[in-house]
Every structure is written in C-alpha cells, then in structure tokens.
C-alpha positions as CSV (number, residue, x, y, z in Angstrom):
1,X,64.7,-14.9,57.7
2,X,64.5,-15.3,54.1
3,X,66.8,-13.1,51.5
4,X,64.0,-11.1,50.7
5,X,63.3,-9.6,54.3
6,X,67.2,-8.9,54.9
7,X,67.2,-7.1,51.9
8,X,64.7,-5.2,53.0
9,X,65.3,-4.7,57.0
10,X,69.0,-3.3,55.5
11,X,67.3,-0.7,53.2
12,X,65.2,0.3,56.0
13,X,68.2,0.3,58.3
14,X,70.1,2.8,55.9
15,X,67.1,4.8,56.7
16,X,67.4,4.7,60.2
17,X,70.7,6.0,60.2
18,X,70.5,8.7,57.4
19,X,67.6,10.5,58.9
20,X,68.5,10.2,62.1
21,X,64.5,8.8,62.8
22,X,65.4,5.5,65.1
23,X,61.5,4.5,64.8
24,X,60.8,3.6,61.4
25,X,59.3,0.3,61.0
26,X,58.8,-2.6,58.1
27,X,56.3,-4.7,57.8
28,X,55.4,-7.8,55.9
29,X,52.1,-8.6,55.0
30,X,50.8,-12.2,54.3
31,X,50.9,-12.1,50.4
32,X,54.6,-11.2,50.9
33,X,54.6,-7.3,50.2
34,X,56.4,-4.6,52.3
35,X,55.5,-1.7,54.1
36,X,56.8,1.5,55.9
37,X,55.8,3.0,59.1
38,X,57.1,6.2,61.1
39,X,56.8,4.1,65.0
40,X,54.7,0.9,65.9
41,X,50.6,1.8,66.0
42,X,50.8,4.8,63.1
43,X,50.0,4.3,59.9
44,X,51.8,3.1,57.0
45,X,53.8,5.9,54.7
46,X,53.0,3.5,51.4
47,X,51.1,0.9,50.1
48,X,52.1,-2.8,50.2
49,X,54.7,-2.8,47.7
50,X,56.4,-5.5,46.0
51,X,60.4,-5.7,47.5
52,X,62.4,-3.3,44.4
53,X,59.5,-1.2,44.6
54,X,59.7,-1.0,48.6
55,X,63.8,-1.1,48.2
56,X,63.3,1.9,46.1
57,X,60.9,4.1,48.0
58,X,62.7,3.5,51.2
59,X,65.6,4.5,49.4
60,X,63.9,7.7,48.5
61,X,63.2,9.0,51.5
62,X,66.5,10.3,52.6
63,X,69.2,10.7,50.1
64,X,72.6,8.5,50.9
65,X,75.4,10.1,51.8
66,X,77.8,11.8,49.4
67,X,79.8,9.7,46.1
68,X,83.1,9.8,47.5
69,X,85.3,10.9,44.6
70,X,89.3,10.8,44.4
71,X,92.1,12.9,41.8
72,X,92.1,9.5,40.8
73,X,88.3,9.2,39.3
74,X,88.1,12.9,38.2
75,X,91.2,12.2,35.8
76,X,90.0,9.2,34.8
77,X,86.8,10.8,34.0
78,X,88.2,13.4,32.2
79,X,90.3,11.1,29.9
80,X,86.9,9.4,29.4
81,X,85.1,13.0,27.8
82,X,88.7,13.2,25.6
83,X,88.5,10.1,24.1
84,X,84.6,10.0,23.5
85,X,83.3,10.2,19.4
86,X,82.4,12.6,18.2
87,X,78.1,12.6,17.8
C-alpha cells in the first residue's frame, strides 16, 4: 500500500473511532483521488478529492479529542503574552 493510502486509511480510521460510526468507508478511484462513504453500496459524502483535501474533510467531520493542556503549558503561555511587544 503506497504512503498516500495509509495516510489516508488512518485519517479515516480517526474517524471511525471519534464518531463512534464503525462503517465509514474510503475509496480510491483510478486517477488516484479519495472518497468517503457512510457503509459499502451508499453513496459517497464528497467528491473525489485530491489526498490534503480528502485528509482535511475527513478530519472535519468529527472534531478530535480535546488539546491536552498541563500548569506546565498555561505558564509557559502566559510568560509568552508578558514578554510579547508591544503593537
């Protein structure tokens, strides 16, 4: 399987688990563009799109899970707003 597919069977597969919806299907058309489908047989939520493109609208189907954020980052963030110039 060439980079291109596994890049794109993993951004469906995020899919798979953040909505919970198991039949989601990609598929690959001959000119080497990607589509989405809800189960085998239905039709296709997009137009063939190029892999980013494809990446991306998979990706906006079902937000990702939470930023995980530590004391660490926040007060490292907050020194960041201190020290910024002034516009």
């Amino acid at each position: 399987m060439s980079g291109r597919a596994t890049r794109a069977t993993s951004a469906v597969d995020r899919l798979k688990v953040r909505s919970g919806n198991a039949k989601y299907s990609m598929s690959r058309t001959g000119s080497g563009h990607f589509f989405l489908t809800e189960g085998p047989g239905l039709p296709p939520l997009c137009a063939p799109l190029e892999l980013d493109d494809f990446v991306a609208f998979v990706n906006g189907i079902s937000p990702g899970p939470p930023r995980r954020v530590s004391k660490l980052d926040i007060a490292f963030e907050k020194q960041l707003t201190k020290k910024a110039p002034p516009k």
